[in-house]
Structures are given as C-alpha cells and as structure tokens.
matplotlib code that plots the C-alpha trace (Angstrom):
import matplotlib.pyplot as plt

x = [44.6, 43.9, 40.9, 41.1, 43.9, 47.3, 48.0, 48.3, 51.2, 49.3, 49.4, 52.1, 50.3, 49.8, 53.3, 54.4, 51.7, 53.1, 56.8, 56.3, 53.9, 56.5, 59.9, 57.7, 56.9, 60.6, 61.0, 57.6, 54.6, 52.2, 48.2, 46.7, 43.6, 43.1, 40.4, 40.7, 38.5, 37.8, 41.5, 42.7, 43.6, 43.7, 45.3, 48.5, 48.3, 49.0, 51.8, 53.4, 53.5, 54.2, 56.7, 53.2, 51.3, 48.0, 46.4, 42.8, 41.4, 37.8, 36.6, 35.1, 34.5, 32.9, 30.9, 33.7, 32.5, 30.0, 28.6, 24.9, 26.3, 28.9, 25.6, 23.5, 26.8, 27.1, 23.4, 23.5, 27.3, 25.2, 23.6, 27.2, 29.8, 31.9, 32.8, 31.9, 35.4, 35.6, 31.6, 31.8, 35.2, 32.7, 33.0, 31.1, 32.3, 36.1, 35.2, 34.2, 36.7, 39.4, 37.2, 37.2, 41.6, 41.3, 39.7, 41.8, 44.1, 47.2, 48.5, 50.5, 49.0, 46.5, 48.1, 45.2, 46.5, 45.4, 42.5, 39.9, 40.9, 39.8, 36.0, 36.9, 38.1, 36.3, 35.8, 36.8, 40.4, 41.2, 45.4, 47.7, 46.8, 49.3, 47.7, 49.7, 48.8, 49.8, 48.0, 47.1, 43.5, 41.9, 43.9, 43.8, 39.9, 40.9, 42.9, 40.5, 37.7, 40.4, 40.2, 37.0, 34.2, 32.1, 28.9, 30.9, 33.1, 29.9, 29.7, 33.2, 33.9, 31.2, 33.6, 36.8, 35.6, 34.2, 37.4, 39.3, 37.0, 37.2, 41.0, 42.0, 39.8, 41.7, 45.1, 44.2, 42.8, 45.8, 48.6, 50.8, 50.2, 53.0, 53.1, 55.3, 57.2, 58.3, 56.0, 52.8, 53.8, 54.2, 50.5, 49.0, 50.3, 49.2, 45.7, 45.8, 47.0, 48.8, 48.8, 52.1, 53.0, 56.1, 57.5, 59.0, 60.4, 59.2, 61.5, 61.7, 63.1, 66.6, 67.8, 64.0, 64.0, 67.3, 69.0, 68.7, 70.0, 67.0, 67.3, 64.8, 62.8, 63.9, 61.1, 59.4, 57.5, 55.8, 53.7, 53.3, 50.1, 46.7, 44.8, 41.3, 42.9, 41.1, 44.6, 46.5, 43.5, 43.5, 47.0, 46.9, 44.0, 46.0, 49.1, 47.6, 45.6, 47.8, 51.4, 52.0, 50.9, 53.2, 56.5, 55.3, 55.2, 59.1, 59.5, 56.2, 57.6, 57.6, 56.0, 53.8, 53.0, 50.5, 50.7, 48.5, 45.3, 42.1, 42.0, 38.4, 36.5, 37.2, 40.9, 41.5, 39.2, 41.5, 44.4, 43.5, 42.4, 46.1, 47.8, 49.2, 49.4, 47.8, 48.8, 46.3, 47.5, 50.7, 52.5, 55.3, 55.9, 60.0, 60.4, 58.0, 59.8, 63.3, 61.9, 61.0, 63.6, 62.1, 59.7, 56.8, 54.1, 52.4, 50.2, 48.0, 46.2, 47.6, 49.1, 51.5, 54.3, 55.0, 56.3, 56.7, 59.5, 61.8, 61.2, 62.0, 65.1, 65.8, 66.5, 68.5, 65.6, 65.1, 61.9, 59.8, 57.9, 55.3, 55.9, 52.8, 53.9, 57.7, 55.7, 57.5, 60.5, 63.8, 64.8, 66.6, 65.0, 68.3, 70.1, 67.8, 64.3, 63.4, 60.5, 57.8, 53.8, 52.2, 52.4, 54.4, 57.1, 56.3, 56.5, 60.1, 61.4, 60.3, 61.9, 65.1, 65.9, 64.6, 67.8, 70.4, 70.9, 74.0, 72.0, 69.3, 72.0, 73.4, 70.0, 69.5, 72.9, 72.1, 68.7, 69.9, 72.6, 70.2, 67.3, 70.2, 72.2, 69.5, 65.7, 65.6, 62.5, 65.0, 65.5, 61.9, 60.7, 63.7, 62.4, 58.6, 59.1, 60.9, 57.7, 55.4, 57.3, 57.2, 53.5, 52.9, 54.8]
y = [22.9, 24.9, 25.6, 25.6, 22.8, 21.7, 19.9, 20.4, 23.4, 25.8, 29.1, 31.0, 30.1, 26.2, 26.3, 28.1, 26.3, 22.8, 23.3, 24.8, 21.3, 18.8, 20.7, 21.0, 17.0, 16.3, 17.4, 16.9, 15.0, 16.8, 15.7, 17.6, 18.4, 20.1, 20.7, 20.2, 21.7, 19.9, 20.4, 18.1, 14.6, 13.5, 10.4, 12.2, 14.7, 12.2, 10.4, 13.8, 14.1, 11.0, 12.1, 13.4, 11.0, 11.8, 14.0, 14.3, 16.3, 16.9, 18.3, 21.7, 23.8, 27.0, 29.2, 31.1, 35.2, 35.4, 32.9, 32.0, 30.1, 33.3, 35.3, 33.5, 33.4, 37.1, 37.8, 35.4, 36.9, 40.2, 38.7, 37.7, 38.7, 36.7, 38.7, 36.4, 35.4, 33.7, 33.2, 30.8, 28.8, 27.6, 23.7, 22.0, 18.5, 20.0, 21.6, 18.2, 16.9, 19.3, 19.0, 14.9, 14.8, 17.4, 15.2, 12.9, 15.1, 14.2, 17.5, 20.7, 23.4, 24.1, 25.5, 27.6, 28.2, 31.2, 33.1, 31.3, 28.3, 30.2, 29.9, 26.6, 26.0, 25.3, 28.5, 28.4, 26.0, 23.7, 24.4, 27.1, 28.4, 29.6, 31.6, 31.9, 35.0, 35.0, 38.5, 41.1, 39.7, 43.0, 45.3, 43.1, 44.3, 47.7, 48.1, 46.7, 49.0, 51.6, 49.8, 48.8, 50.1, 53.2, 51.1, 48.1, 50.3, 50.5, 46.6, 46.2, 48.7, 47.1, 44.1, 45.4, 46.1, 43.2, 41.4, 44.3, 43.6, 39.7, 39.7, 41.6, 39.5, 36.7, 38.0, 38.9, 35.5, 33.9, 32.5, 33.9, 35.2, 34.7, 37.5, 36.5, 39.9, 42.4, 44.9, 42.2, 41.9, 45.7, 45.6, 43.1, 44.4, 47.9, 46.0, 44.0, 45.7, 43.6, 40.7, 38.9, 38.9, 37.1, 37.0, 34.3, 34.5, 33.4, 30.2, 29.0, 25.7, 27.1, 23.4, 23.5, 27.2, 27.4, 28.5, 26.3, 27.8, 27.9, 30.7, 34.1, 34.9, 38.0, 40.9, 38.2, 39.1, 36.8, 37.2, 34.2, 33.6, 31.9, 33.3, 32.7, 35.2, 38.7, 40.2, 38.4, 39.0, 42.7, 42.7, 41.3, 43.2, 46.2, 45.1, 44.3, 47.4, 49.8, 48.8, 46.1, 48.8, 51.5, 49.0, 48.3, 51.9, 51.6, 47.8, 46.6, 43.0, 42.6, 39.6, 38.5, 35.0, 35.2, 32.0, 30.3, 28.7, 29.3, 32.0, 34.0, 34.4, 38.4, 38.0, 35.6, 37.8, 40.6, 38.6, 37.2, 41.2, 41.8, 39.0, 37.9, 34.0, 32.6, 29.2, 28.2, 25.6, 24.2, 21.4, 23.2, 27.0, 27.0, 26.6, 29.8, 31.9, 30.6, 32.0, 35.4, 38.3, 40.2, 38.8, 41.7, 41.5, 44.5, 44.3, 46.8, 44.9, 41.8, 41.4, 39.2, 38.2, 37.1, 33.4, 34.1, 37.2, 34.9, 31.8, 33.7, 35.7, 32.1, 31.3, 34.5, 36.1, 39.9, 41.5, 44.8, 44.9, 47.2, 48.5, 46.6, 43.4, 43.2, 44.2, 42.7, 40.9, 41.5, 43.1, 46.1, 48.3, 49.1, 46.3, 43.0, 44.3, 47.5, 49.0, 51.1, 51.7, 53.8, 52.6, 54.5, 54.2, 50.6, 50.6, 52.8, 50.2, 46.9, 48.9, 49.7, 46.0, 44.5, 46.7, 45.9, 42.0, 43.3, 45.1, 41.8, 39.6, 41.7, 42.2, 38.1, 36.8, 39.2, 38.3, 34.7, 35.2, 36.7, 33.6, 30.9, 32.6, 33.5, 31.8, 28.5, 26.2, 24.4, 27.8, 29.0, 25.6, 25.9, 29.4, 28.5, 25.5, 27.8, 29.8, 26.8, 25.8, 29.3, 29.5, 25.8, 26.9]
z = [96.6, 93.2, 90.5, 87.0, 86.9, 86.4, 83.2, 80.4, 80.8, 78.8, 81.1, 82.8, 86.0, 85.6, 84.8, 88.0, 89.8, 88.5, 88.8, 92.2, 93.8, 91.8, 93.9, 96.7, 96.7, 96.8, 100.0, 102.1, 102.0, 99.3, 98.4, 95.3, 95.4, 92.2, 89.1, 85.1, 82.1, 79.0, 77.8, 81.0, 82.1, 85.7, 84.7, 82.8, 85.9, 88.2, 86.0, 86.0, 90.0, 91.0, 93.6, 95.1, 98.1, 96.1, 93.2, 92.4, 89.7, 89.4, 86.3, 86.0, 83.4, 84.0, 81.4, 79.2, 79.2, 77.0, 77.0, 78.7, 81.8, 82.5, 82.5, 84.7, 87.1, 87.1, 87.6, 90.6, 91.6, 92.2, 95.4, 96.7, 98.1, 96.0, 92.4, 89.1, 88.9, 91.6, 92.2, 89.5, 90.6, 93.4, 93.5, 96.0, 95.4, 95.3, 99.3, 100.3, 99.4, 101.1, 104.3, 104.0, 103.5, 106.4, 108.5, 108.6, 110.7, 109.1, 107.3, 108.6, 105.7, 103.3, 100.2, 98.5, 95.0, 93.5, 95.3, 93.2, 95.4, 98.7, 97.8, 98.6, 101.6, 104.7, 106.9, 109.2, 108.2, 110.8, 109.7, 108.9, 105.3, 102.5, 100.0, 97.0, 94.9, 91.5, 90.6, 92.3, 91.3, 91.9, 90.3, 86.6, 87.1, 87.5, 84.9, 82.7, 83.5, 82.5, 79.0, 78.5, 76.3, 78.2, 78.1, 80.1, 83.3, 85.5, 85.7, 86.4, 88.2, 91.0, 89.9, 90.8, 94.1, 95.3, 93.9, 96.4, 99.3, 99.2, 98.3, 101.6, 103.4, 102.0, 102.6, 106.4, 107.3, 105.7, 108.0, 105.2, 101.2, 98.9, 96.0, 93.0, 93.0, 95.8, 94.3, 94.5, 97.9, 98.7, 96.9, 99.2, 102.2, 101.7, 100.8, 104.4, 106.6, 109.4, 107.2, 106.3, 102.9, 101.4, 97.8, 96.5, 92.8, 89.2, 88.4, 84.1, 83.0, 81.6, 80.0, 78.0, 77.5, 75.5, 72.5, 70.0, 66.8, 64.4, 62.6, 62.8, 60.5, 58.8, 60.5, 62.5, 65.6, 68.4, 71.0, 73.2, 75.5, 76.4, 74.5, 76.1, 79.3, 78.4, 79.3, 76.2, 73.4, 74.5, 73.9, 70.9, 69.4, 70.5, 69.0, 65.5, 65.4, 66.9, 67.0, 63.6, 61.4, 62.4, 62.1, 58.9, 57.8, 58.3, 57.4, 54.9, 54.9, 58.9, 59.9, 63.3, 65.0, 68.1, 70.0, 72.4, 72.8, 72.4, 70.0, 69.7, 66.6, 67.1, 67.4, 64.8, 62.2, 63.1, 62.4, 59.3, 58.1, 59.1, 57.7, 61.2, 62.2, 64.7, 65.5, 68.3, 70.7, 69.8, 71.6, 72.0, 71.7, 71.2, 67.3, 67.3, 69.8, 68.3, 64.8, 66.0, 65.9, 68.4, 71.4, 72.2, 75.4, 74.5, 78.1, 78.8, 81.2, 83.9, 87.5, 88.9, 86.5, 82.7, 82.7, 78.6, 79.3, 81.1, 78.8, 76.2, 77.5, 78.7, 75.5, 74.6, 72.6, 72.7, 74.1, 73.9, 76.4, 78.1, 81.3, 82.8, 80.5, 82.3, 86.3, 88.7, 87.1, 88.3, 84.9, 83.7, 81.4, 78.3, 80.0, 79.6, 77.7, 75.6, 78.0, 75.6, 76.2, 73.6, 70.5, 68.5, 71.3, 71.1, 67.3, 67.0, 69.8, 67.4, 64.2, 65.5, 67.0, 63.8, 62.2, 64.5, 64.9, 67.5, 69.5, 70.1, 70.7, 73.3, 74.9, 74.6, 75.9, 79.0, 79.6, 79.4, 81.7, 84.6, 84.3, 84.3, 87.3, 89.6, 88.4, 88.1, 89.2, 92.0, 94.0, 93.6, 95.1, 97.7, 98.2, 98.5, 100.4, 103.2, 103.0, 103.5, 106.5, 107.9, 107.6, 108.9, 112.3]

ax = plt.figure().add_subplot(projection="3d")
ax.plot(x, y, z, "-o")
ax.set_aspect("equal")
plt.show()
C-alpha cells in the first residue's frame, strides 16, 4: 500500500517503489492499493503491473506548500499528532479500502510504502506489516530547519519533531522497517529501539541507463530531479547562486541543464537571471544526462538515497556530488564520485573534471562497473522479497 502514486516514473522513489512491486509480483501474489495526483493514470498503472492480482489507484492531490489548502492542513496538523506531511497524506477512502481487501483474510503482509502510507492503515493491522522507509523522514525536516530562513525554524522545528515522534512509533509497531542503506538502517534503529530494521539496496535499470554515445556538450552541467521536492529546488537555487558562478569565473562559457518537473516560478526566474535551462518534465531524461560532461547533486538537504547518482554512473557519466547528495550509496569517494560541500570545493571539483576528459572517463567506466556488477532491480527485488517473507513469518 503507498500514497502519492506510482506512475508516471517521475521520482527517485516511484521508481524504486515501482521496480520493487513489479519483481516482487513475479514471485508472490501482490494487490496494489495505491494513490495518483493529477499527473497519473490508473489505467496505464495497471497496464504496467500486470503481473499484479490487482491495482487500484485513487486520486489524491494534496495542497502543494504554499498554497491555501497546505495552510489550512498545517493549522489543523497543529491539533495532531500527525506532522503536515503526513497529516495531509490522510485518505479516508484509500483506509477503507485497505480494511475491505483485509477482510477478506486472504493476504500474509501489509507492505506500507513510505511512512506517509502508515496514516493509512488500520490500527491496530490484523497481519504482519513491512514498512519500507525510503528517508529517514525526520531527519530531511531537520536538516531543512538548518537551512531555512530565521523567521521559518520555529515552525519546523515543532515539525521535525513530531515527524521524529510518529516515525519511531512507526518503526516499533512494525513487524520489520526496511532502510534503503546500512546507514538509514543504523538511523532507524538507534530511533526505535528494539525494533528490527533491515536494509535492502538501491537497484537502476543498467540496459536503460547506459552509454549511448551522444556526445557532451563542451562545459555542460546537469542536475537531474523533481523539482516540486523542496530538497531538489534548494539544491538548485544553491547551485545557480553559489556554485555556477564560481566555475565560470575559471570557465565563462560553462553551461547548466536542471531537469525535472514541476519547476517553481522562483527557480525558473533564477534560472533564466543565470542563463541556466530548465527543461521541466521531459519524457525521458537520458539525452540530457548523456550531453552533460559532468553530473552534479549539490544536496544540502534529503535522506534515503539518490536514484539519479546511480542512473547516471549507470551510464558511465561522472558526478560531483555533495556528501549528503551521495548518503548512503555504496560508493567510493576518488574512486566512483568527486565528494565536495561548500561551494567553492564544489566549484574547483566541477572545474578541474570539465579539464580533464581522462580523468571523467575513468571516474564513469568505474561507476558503471559497480551499478552493473552488484545493483540491478532483479537482486534488489530478490533482496526485498526475502525481507517480505521474513516479516510475514
């Protein structure tokens, strides 16, 4: 079961989400139970997972921040236990609907996909429950209170903590919580104590995600996300404020694309100040990572891990990323990524791979080698589906 939907595969976590459920169907029985925003379609959903015994999506579209819907969900959050982020993932017809298949007494395991599914679930669950963390939910909150404007860190700092509160209680009434990374999982367990807490790893589609021979684009950068998750647009902002203008101060003529959907107003002002591209949704993001020379993720704040590291090292692309950006992927700084925060560091790192083509083929073919030997979707499902039979006995 999982909120804020499936299809189309434009997030690191629908794309985990998805390519986990479709290796999971081809070897057990699997219903999905699932919602979709005004960007979805049920019916191309189901197409898609048609190894599954049934998928239903429910559309749901919560208030975007900022606007008047995510303020009247806040105010009313405050009387809650449930942070806004999860107050407002609330969908009653969804929880009927999980308590109606449950009914029916023919499953082994409730799957609660991301912790904005939990809200969700009946309580108390009749079965085992998996919860499948893709974040440390709580700690993207405190990180961004660390980056936030003076005038906003009271608000979510009281947000932050509720998210800490409700995620422990999540992970200790859990059968079993699967992290995406050892260090999520080292997280989550120091968060619950007593509560067991696997990881499983972060899979990529090596055959799609593969070097193509399109040729860079002398100087050109690309940063690859959704851009309507606070995490990317603060990365960006940061990026074309603090980082573009320093590599240009060593090469003018260096060049940036930024994309992803749903691009704000702000960001797209900035970008256009900057001359930087932004290409909004695109139906596929290879001939854009394929141009770029270099591949940044200038993250300052996020959990979990970056799908958009391993696609593009899957197709032998050199990345700078932040230390936060490349969290809990099985990578060696030097060996498969250049690792730089501030951004100067950031900058000089950018610079010296746009002047040595070697050095980003090198860093390429290895980062290829690593994602096609050891992180495909088939072992992560292998893996996750070992998981899900742990927790249903």
């Amino acid at each position: 079961m999982k909120s804020g939907g499936l299809w189309p595969l434009t997030s690191g976590g629908r794309i985990r989400s998805f390519h986990t459920i479709a290796a999971l169907a081809g070897m057990h029985d699997v219903t999905v139970l699932t919602s979709h925003g005004d960007d979805g379609d049920a019916d191309e959903l189901r197409g898609r997972l048609a190894a599954c015994d049934e998928v239903v999506s429910l559309r749901h579209a919560p208030g975007k921040r900022g606007s008047a819907e995510f303020a009247t969900g806040l105010v009313r959050s405050w009387a809650s236990p449930l942070p806004v982020d999860l107050w407002r993932w609330r969908i009653p017809e969804l929880r009927r609907l999980v308590a109606e298949r449950l009914a029916r007494g023919s499953f082994d395991l409730v799957v609660a996909d991301f912790l904005t599914a939990v809200p969700n679930l009946p309580d108390p669950c009749p079965l085992p429950v998996l919860l499948f963390e893709h974040n440390v939910e709580h700690l993207i909150w405190r990180r961004l209170a660390a980056t936030a404007p003076i005038w906003q860190r009271p608000l979510i700092e009281l947000e932050w903590r509720k998210m800490r509160r409700f995620e422990a209680r999540a992970c200790a009434a859990a059968d079993l919580t699967v992290a995406v990374s050892e260090a999520d999982a080292e997280l989550l367990a120091g968060l619950a104590p007593g509560a067991a807490v696997r990881p499983v790893p972060t899979g990529v589609d090596t055959d799609y995600f593969a070097p193509n021979g399109r040729v860079e684009a002398d100087g050109r950068l690309v940063f690859v996300g959704s851009m309507d998750w606070y995490p990317n647009e603060d990365a960006t902002l940061h990026l074309i404020d603090s980082i573009l203008p320093l590599v240009r101060r060593e090469l003018p003529r260096a060049g940036l694309t930024v994309v992803g959907r749903n691009p704000s107003p702000r960001l797209r002002a900035a970008a256009e100040a900057a001359g930087v591209t932004v290409t909004g949704m695109v139906p596929d993001v290879r001939p854009h990572v394929a141009e770029g020379a270099v591949v940044v993720v200038p993250l300052r704040v996020g959990g979990g891990t970056r799908l958009k590291i391993f696609e593009a090292l899957a197709m032998g692309k050199a990345v700078v990323s932040t230390a936060i950006g490349a969290e809990g992927l099985p990578l060696v700084p030097g060996e498969h990524f250049v690792e730089a925060d501030e951004p100067a560091e950031f900058a000089a790192a950018v610079v010296a791979l746009l002047r040595d083509e070697a050095r980003r083929r090198a860093l390429g073919a290895a980062g290829r080698e690593l994602v096609v030997e050891r992180y495909s979707w088939e072992q992560a499902g292998r893996e996750f589906a070992r998981l899900c039979e742990e927790a249903a006995a």
